[in-house]
Backbone as ProteinMPNN parsed JSONL, in Angstrom:
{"seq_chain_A": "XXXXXXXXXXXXXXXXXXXXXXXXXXXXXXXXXXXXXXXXXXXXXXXXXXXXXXXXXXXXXXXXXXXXXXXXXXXXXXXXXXXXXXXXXXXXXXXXXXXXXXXXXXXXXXXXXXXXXXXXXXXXXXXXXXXXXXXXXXXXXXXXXXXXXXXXXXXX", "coords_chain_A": {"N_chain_A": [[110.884, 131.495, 87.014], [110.499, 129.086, 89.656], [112.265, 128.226, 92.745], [112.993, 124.779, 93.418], [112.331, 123.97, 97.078], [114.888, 123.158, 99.518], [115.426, 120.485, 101.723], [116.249, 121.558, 105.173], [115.869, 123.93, 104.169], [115.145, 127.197, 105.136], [111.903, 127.681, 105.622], [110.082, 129.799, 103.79], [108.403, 132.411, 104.884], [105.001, 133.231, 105.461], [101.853, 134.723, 105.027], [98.473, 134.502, 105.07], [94.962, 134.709, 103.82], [92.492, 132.596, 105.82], [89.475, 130.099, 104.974], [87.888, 132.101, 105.968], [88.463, 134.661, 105.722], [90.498, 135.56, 107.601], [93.711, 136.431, 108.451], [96.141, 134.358, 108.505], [99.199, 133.214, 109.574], [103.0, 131.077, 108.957], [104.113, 131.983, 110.72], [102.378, 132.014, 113.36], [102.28, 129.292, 114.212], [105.214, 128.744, 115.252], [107.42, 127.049, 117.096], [106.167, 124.822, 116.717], [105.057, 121.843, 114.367], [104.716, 121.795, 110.801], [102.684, 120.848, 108.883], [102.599, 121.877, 105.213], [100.937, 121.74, 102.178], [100.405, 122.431, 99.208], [97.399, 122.655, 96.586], [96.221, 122.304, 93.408], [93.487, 123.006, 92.765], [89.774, 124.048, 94.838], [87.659, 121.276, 95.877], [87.824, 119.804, 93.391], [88.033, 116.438, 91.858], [90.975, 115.567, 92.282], [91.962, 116.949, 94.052], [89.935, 116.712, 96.247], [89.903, 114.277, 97.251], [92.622, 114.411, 98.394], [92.671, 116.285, 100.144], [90.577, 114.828, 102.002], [91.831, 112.845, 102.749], [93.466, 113.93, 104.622], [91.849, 115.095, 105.86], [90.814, 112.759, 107.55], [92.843, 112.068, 108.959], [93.905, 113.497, 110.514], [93.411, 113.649, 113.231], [95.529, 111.675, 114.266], [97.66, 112.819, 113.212], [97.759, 115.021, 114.435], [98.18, 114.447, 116.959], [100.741, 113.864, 116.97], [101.831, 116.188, 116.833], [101.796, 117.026, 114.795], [100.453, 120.293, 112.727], [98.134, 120.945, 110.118], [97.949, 122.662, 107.256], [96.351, 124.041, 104.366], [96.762, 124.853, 101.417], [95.84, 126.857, 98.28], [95.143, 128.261, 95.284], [92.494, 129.521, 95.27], [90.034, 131.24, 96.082], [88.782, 132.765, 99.375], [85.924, 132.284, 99.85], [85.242, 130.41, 97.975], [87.254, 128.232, 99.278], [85.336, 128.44, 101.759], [83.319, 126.888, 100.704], [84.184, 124.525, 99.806], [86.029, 123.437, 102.072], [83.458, 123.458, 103.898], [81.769, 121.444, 102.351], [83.439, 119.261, 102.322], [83.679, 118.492, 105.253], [86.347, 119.905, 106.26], [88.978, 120.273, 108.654], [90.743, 121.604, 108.816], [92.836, 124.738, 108.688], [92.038, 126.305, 105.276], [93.848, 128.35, 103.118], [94.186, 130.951, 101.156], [95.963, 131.994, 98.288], [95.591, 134.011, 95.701], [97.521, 135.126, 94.72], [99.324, 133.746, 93.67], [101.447, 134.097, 95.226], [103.359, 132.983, 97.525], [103.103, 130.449, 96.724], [104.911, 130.231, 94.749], [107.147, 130.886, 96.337], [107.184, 128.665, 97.499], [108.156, 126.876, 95.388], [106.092, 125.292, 94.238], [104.466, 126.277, 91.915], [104.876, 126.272, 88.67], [106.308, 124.826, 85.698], [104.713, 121.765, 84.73], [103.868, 118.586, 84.284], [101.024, 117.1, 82.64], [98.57, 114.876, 82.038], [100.33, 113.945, 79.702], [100.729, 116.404, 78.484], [103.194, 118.978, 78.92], [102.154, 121.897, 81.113], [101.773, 124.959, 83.091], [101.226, 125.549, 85.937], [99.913, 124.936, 88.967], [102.197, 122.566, 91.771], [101.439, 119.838, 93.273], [102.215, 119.597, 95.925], [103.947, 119.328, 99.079], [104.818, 120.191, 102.258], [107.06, 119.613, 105.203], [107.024, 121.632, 107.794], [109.752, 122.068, 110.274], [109.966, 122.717, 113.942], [111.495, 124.797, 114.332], [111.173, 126.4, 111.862], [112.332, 125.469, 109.449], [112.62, 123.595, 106.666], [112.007, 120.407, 106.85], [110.794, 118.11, 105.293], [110.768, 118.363, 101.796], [108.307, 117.769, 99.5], [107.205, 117.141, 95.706], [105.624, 117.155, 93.515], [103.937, 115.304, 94.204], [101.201, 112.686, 94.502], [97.652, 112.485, 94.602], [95.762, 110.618, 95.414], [96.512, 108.091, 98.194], [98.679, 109.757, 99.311], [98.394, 110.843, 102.091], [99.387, 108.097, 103.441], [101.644, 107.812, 102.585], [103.412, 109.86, 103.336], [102.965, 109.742, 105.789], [104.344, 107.586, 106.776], [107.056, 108.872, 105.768], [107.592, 110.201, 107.834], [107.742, 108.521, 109.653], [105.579, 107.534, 111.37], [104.038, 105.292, 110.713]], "CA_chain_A": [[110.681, 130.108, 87.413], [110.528, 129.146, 91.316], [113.041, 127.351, 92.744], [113.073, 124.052, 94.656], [113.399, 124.338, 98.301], [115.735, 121.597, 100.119], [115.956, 120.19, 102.907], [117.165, 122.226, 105.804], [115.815, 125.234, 104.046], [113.975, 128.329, 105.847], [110.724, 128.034, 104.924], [109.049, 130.67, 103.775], [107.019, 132.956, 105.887], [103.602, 133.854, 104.759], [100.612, 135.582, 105.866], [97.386, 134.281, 104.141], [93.533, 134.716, 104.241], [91.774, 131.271, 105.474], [88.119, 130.412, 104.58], [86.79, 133.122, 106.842], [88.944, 135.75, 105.539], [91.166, 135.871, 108.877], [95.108, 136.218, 108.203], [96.992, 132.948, 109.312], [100.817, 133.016, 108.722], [103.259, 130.344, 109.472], [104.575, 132.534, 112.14], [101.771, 131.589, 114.217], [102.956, 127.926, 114.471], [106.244, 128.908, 115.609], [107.578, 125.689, 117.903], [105.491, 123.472, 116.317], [105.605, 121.144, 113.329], [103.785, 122.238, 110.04], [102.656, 120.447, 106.819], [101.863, 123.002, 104.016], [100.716, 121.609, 101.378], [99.631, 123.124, 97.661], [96.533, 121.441, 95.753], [95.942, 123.109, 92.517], [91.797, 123.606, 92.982], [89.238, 122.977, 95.71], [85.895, 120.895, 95.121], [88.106, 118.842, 92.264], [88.568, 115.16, 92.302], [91.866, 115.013, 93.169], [92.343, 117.617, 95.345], [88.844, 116.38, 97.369], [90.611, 113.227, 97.56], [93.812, 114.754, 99.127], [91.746, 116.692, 101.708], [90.096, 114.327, 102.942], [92.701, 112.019, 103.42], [94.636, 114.572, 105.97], [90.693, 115.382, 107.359], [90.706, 111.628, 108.139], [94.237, 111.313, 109.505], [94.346, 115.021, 111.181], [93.612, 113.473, 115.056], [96.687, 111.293, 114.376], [98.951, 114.325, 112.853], [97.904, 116.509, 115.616], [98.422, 114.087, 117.995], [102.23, 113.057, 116.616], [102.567, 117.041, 117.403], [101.692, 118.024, 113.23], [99.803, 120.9, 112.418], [97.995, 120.775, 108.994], [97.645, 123.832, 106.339], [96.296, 123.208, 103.001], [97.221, 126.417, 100.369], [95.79, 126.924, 96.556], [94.962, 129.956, 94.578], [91.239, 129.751, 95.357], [89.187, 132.67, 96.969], [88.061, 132.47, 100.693], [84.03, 131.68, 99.688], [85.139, 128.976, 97.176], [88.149, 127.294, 100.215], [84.801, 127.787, 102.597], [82.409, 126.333, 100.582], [85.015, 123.399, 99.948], [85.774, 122.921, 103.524], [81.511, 122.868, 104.582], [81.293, 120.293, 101.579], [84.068, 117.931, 102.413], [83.402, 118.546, 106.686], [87.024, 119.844, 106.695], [88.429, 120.121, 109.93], [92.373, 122.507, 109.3], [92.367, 125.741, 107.73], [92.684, 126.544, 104.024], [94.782, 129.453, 103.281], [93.927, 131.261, 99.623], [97.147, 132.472, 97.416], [95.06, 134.157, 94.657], [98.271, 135.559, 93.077], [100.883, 132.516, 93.6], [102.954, 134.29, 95.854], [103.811, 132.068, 98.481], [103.312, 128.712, 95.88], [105.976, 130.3, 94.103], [108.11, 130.645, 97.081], [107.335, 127.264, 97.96], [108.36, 126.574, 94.244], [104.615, 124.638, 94.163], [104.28, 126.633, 90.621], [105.396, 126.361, 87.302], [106.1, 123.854, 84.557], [104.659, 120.428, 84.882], [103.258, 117.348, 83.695], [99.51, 117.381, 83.009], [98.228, 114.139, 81.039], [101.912, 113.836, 78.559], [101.509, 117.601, 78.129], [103.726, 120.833, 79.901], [101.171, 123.08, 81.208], [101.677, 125.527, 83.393], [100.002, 125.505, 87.542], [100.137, 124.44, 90.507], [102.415, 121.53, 91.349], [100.836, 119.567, 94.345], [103.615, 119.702, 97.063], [103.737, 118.727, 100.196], [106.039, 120.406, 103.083], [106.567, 119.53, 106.579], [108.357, 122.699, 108.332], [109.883, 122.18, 111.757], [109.441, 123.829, 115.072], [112.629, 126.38, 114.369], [110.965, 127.312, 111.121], [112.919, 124.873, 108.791], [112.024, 122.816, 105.969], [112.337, 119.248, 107.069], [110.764, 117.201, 104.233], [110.107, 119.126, 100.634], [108.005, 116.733, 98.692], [107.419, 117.945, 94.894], [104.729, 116.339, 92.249], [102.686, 114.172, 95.012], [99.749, 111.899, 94.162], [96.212, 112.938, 95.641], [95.544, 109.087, 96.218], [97.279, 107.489, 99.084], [99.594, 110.709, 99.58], [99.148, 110.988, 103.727], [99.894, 107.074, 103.953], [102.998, 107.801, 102.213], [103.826, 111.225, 104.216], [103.202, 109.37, 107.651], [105.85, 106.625, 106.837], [108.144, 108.986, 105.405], [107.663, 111.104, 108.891], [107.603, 107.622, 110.51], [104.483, 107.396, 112.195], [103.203, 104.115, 111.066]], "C_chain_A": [[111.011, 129.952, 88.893], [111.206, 128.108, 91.515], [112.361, 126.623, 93.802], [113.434, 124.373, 95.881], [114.224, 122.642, 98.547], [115.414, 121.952, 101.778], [116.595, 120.424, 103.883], [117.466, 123.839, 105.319], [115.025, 126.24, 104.983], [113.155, 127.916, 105.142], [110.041, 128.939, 104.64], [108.528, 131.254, 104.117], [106.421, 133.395, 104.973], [102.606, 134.336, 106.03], [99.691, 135.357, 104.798], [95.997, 134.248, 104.87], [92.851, 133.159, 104.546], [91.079, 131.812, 104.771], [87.053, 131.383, 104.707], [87.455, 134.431, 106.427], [89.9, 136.39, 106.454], [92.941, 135.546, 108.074], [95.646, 134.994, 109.156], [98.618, 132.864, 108.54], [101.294, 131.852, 109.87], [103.747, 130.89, 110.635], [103.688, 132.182, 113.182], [101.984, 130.286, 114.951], [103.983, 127.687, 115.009], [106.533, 127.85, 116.474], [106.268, 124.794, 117.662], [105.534, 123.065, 114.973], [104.342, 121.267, 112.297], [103.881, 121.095, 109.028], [101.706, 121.25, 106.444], [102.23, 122.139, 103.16], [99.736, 122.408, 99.79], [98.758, 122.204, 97.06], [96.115, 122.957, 94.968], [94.457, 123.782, 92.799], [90.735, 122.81, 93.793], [87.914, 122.718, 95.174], [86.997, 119.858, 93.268], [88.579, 117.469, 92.62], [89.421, 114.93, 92.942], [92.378, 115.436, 94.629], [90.858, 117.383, 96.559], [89.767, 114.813, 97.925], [91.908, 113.521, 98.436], [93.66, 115.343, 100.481], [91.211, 115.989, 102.056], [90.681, 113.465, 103.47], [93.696, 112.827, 104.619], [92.858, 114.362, 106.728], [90.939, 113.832, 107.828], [92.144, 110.891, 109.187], [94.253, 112.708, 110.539], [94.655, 114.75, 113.127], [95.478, 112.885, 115.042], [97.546, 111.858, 114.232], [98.998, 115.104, 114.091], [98.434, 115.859, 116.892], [100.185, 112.998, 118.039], [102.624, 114.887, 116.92], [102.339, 117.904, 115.795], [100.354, 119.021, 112.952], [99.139, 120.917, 110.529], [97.382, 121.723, 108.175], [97.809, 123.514, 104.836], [96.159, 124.888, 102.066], [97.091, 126.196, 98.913], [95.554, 128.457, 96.487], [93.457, 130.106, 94.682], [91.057, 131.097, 96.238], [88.876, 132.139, 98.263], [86.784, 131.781, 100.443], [84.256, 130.286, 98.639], [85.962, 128.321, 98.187], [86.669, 127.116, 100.962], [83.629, 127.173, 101.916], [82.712, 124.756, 100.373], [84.962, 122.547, 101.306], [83.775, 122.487, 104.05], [81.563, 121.627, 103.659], [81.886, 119.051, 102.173], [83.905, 117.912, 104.603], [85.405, 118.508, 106.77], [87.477, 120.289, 108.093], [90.566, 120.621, 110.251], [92.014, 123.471, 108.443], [93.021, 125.312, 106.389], [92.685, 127.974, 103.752], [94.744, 129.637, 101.187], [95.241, 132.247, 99.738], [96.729, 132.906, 96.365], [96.722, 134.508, 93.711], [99.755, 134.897, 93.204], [101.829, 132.751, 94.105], [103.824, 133.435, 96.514], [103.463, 130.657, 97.51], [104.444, 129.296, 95.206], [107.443, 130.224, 94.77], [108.211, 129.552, 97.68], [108.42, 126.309, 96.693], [107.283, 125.307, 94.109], [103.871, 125.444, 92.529], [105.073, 126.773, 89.788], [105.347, 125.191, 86.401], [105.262, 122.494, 84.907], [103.318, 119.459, 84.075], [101.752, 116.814, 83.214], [98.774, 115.973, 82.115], [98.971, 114.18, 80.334], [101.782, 115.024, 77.807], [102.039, 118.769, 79.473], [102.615, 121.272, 79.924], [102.278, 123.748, 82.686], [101.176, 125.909, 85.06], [100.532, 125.055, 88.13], [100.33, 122.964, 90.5], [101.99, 121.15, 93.221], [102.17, 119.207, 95.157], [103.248, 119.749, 98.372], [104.951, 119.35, 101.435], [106.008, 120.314, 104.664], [107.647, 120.593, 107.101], [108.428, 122.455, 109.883], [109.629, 122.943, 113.061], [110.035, 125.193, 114.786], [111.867, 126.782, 112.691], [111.592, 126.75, 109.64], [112.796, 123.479, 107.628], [112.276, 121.535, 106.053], [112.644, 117.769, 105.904], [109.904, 118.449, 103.229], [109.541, 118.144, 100.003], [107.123, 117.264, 97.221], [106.311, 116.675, 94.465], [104.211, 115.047, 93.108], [101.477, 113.528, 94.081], [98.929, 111.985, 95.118], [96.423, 111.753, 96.356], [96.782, 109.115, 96.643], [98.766, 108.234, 99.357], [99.64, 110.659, 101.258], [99.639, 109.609, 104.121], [101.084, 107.522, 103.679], [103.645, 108.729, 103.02], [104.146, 110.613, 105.737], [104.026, 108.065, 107.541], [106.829, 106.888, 106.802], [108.441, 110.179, 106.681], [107.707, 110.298, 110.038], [106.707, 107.181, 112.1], [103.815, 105.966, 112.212], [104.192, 103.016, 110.856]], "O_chain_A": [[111.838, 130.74, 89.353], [111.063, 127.099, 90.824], [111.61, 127.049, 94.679], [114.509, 124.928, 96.106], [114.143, 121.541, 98.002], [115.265, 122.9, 102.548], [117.633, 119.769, 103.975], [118.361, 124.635, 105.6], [114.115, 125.699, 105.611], [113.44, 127.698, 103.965], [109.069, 129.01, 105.391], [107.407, 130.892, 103.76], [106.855, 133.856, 103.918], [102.605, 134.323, 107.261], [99.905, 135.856, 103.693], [95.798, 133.919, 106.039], [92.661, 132.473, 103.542], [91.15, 132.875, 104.153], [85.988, 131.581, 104.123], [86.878, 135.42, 106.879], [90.2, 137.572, 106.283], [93.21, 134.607, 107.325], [95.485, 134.878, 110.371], [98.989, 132.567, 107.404], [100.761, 131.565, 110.942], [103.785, 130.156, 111.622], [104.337, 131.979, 114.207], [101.873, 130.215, 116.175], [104.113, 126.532, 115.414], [105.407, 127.494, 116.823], [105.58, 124.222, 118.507], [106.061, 123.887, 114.224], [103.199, 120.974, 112.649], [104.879, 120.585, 108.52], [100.568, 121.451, 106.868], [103.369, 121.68, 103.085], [98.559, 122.753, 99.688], [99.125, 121.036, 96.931], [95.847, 124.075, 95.41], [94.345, 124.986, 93.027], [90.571, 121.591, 93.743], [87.217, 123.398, 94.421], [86.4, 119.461, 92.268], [89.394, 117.289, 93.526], [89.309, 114.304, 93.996], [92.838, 114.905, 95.64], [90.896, 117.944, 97.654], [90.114, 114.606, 99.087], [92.153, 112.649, 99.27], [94.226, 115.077, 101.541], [91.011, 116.429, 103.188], [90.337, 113.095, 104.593], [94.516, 112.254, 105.337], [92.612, 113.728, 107.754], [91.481, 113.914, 108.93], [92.338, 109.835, 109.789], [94.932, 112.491, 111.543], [95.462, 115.224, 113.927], [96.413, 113.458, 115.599], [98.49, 111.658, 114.997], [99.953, 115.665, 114.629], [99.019, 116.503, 117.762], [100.585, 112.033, 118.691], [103.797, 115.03, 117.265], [102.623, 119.089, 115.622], [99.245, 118.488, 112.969], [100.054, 120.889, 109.706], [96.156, 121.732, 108.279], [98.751, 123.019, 104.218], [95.386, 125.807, 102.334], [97.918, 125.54, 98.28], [95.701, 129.411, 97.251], [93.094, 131.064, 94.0], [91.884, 131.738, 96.885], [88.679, 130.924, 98.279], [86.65, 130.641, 100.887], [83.488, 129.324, 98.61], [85.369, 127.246, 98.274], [86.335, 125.933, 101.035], [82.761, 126.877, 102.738], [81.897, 123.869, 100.627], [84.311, 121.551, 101.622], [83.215, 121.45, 104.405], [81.368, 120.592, 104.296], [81.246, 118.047, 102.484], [84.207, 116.797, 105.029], [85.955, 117.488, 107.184], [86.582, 120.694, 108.835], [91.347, 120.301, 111.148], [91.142, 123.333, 107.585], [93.941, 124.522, 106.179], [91.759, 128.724, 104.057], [95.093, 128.857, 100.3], [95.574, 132.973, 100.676], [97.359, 132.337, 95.474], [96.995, 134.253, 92.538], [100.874, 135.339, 92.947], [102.912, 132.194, 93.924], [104.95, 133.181, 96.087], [103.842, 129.661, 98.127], [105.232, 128.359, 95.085], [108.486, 129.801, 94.273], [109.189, 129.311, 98.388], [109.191, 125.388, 96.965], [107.82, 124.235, 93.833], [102.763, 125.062, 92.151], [106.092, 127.417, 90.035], [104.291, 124.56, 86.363], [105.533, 122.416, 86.106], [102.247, 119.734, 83.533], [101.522, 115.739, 83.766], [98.27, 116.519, 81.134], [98.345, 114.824, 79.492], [102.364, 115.122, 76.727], [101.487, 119.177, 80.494], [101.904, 121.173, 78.924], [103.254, 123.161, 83.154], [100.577, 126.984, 85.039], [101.694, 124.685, 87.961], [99.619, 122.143, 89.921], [102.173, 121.921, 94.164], [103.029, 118.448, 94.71], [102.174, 120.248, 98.707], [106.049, 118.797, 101.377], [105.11, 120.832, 105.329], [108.858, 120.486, 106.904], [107.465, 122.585, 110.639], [108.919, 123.943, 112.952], [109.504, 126.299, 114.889], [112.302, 127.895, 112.394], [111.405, 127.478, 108.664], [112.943, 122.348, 108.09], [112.994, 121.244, 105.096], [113.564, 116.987, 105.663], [108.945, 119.156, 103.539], [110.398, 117.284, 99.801], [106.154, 117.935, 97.578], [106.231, 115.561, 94.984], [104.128, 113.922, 92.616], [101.025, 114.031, 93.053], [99.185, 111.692, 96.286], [96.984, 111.629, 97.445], [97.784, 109.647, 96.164], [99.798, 107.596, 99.568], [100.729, 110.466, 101.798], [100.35, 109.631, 105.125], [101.769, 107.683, 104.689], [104.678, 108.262, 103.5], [105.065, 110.83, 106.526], [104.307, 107.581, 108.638], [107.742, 106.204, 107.265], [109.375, 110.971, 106.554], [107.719, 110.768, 111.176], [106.996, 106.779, 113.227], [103.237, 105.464, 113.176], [103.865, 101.845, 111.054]]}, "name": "protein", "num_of_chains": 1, "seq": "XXXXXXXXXXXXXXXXXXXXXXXXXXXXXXXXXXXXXXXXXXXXXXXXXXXXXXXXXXXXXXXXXXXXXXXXXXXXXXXXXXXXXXXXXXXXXXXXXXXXXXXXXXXXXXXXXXXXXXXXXXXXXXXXXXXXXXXXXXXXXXXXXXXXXXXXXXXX"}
């Protein structure tokens, strides 16, 4: 079972394939401010709904200094056929075998319609410049998730 991170944890380093098949780890970001977020599958309601609400907010993130990386268990050709569909516009970073969602603790038990299943829990993390988990945010809602993110990062 994968634990919660907190607040003022290391985050994680990874090294993942975007859409194009190119390695992108958070090490690349280094002095600058990340949100990684987990969405169970791309091209599905909710998670089209969750991407497009960062694509539509992304000038304002980038321009508060936030970088934006969106991470499921999909394949490269299904993240880029996602991205062309929805005109995304940050990479997406495929985890086929849950490594890094597990070290996020973005997998395991949860809530699915009033039964336990099993998957990917949609999580939300903003990691600081030094590398440090600022805000962990656990069992998000697709809808109206970046309004809530950019209040609780105090942007609006």
């Amino acid at each position: 079972m994968s634990t919660k991170l907190e607040k003022g944890a290391a985050a994680p380093t990874f090294t993942l394939d975007d859409e194009n098949g190119s390695p992108v780890s958070l090490a690349d970001y280094s002095g600058q401010k990340v949100i990684v977020y987990f969405y169970p599958a791309a091209s599905t309601p909710g998670c089209t709904t969750e991407a497009c609400d960062f694509r539509d907010n992304i000038n304002s993130l980038k321009s508060s200094g936030y970088q934006v990386l969106g991470v499921s268990k999909d394949e490269p050709a299904a993240l880029q056929a996602f991205k062309d569909e929805q005109g995304l516009n940050f990479p997406l970073l495929s985890d086929p075998d849950l490594t890094v969602h597990e070290a996020y603790g973005a997998y395991g038990e949860k809530n699915s319609y009033g039964r336990m299943v099993t998957g990917t829990i949609r999580s939300t993390f903003v990691v600081d410049e030094q590398g440090a988990v600022e805000l962990p945010l656990y069992n998000v809602k697709a809808t109206g998730h970046v309004a809530s993110l950019r209040k609780k990062l105090g942007l609006d």
